[in-house]
N, C-alpha and C positions, 0 to 999 in steps of 0.2 A: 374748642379750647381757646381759640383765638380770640373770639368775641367775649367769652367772659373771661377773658385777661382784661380785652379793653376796656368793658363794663366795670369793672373791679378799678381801673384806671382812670377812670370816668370820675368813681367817686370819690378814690383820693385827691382828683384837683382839685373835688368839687369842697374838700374838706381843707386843705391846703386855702384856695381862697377862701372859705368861710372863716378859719382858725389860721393864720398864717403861724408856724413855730421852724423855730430855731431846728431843732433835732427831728424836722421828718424825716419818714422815709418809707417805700415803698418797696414790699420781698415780694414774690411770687414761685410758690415752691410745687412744683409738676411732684406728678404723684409718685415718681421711683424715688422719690427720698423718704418719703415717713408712709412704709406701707403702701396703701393706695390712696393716701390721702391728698390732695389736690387743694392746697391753699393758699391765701395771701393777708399781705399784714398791711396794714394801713396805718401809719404814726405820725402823729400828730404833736410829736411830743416837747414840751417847752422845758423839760430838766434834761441837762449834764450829767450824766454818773462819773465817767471818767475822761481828760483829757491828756498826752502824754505825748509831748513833741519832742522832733530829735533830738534838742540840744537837754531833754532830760528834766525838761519840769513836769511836772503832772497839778493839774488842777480839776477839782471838782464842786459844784455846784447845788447844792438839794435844795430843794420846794419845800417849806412847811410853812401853811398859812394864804388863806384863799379867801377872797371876798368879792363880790360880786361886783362888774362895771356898774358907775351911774349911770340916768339917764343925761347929766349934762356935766361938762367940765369942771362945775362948782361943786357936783355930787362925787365927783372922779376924785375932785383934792380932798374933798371930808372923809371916803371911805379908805384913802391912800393913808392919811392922818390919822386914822382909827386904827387902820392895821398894822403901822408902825408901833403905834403905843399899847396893842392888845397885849395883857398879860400873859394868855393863855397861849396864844400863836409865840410871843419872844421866847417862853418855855421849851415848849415843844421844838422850835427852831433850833435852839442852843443845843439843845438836847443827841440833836443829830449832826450840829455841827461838831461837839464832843467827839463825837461815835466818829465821824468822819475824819478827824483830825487822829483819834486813834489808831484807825486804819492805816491811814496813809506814812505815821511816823514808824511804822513798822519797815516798810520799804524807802522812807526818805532817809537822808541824810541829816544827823540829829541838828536841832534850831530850824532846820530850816523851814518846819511847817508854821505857815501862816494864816490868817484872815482876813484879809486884804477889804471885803465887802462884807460886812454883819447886817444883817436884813436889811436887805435892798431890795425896793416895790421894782415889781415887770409889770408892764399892761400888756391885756393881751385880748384878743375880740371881745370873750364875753367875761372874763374874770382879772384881777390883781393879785399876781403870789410874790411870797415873802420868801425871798431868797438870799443866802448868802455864799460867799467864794472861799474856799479853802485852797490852796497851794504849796506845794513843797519843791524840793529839788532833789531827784532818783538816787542811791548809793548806786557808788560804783557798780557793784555786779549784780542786779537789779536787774532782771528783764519788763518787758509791759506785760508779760503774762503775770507777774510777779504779784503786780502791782494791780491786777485786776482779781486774782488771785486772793490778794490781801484785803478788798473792798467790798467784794463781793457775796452779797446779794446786797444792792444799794440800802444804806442805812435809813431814808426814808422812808422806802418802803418794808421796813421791819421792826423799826424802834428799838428801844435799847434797854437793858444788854442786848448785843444782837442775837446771841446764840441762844438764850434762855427764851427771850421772844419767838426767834424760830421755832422751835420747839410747841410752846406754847400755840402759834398759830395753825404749828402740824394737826392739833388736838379739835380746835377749834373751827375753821374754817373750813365748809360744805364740800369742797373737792381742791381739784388740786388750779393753782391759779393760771397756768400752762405760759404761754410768753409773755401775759400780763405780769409785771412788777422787774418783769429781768430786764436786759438791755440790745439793743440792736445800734450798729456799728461797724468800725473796721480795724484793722491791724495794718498797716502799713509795713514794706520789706526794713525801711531806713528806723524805726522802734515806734511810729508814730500810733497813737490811737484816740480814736473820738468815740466815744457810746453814750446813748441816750438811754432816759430809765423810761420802760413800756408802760406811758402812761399816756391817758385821752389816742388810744391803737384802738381799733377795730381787725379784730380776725376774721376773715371771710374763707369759714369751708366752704363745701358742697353745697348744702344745705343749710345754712346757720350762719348769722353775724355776730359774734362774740365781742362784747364790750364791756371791760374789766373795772373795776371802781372801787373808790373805799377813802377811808381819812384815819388821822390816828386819834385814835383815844386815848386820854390821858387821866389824871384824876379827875382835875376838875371837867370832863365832858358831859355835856348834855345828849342823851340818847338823840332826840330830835333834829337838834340843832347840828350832829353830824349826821344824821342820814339831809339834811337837807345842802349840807358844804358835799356830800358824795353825787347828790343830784345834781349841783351847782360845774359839779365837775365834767358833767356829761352831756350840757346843755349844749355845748357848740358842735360837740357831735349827734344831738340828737335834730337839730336845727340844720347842718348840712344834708343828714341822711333826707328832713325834710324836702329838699328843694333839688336833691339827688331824683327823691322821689315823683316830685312833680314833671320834671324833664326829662323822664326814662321811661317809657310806655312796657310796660308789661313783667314791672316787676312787680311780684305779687305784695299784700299785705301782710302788714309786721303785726306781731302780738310782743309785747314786753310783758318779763316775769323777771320779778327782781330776787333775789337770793333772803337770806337770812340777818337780819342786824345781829354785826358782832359787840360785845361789852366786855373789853379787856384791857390791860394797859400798852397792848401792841396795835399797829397798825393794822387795821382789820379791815378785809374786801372782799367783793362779790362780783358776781359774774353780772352783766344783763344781756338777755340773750335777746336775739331776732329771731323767729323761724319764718321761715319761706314757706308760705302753702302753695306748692307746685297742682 
């Protein structure tokens, strides 16, 4: 057990330094919790779902809008400048800033929901997302269960309406997405809470390394053009597992089988698995 904790350990650093983000984190769950199943989560993940500090503000942050690093700082500012001004990303973005700003005046205090940041470029190793900041201030008798409660399942990862999308995604998508798209996190005794949304995570059972992926479709989507922004999203994980790879003797060789493309006006994902040939 020991050893592949550390191995499992190993390759979070090794993802950590390849991908440096904001909202990692690493679970390791022994098998008396879910059956007998023996697993660990690996997150890497650069979105916010929910922030909620003591004095009562709650802030949240969603991703929409992904473009690939240059090769040189000239290329970094064109493609920053492109993804600021894309139509189809400010769409899509607003869209869930909407959704997200709905959520949260359920639980705030009325006015007091804001948008402090309306897409705003991250860089980050191998990609540029379009992010913006949402914040409110908690009503009184409000818990942060409340308020996660009220957000919850992150609006990026569902698109909008959320509930009708839900649904929709139920019908459409090959199985079920398991910790991918939910969030990992904590609660704090004093009401505090941080949670990130499960994205660029690696699950590592048994047997198998589970890596979740996807982008939204919108009207104007190109089939293509998003299974290639869903690849673009997997790159610095599949670039750490490389060089994991190289420096760990005797793990076995990986086969990639990628899922089903979805065409719908929700956020549509798949699984990519690893299997281990022991």
């Amino acid at each position: 057990m020991g050893s592949r904790i550390s191995e499992r350990f190993e390759l979070y650093l090794t993802l950590r330094k390849h991908n440096p983000a904001p909202y990692a984190a690493f679970l390791s769950f022994r098998g008396d919790f879910f059956g007998d199943q023996e697993f660990c989560v690996l997150s890497s993940s650069p979105e916010r779902f929910i922030k909620v500090t003591r004095s009562r503000t709650v802030e949240s942050k969603p991703i929409k809008g992904t473009r690939p690093r240059g090769a040189t700082e000239r290329e970094d500012e064109e493609i920053i400048k492109e993804l600021k001004g894309a139509e189809k990303d400010f769409a899509e973005n607003l869209m869930i800033v909407d959704l997200t700003r709905n959520d949260l005046a359920r639980v705030c205090v009325p006015g007091t929901v804001r948008v402090p940041k309306l897409m705003h470029v991250e860089t980050y190793a191998t990609v540029h997302q379009l992010v913006s900041t949402i914040t409110g201030v908690l009503s009184p008798s409000v818990t942060a269960v409340d308020v996660v409660r009220a957000a919850f399942p992150p609006g990026s990862m569902t698109g909008a309406p959320k509930r009708r999308s839900v649904e929709l995604l139920e019908t459409l998508e090959g199985g079920r997405r398991g910790i991918y798209s939910g969030c990992v996190g904590y609660f704090g005794n004093g009401g505090a809470v941080d949670l990130n949304v499960v994205i660029r995570t690696l699950v590592w059972s048994r047997d198998s390394l589970t890596l979740g992926t996807g982008g939204a479709i919108v009207h104007m989507s190109d089939a293509e053009e998003e299974h290639q922004e869903m690849l673009l999203k997997t790159r610095a994980i599949f670039e750490a597992l490389s060089i994991f790879d190289q420096h760990t003797c005797g793990v076995p060789a990986r086969r990639l089988a990628t899922g089903q493309k979805g065409q719908d006006e929700q956020d549509h994902h798949h699984h990519h698995h690893h299997h281990h040939h022991h």
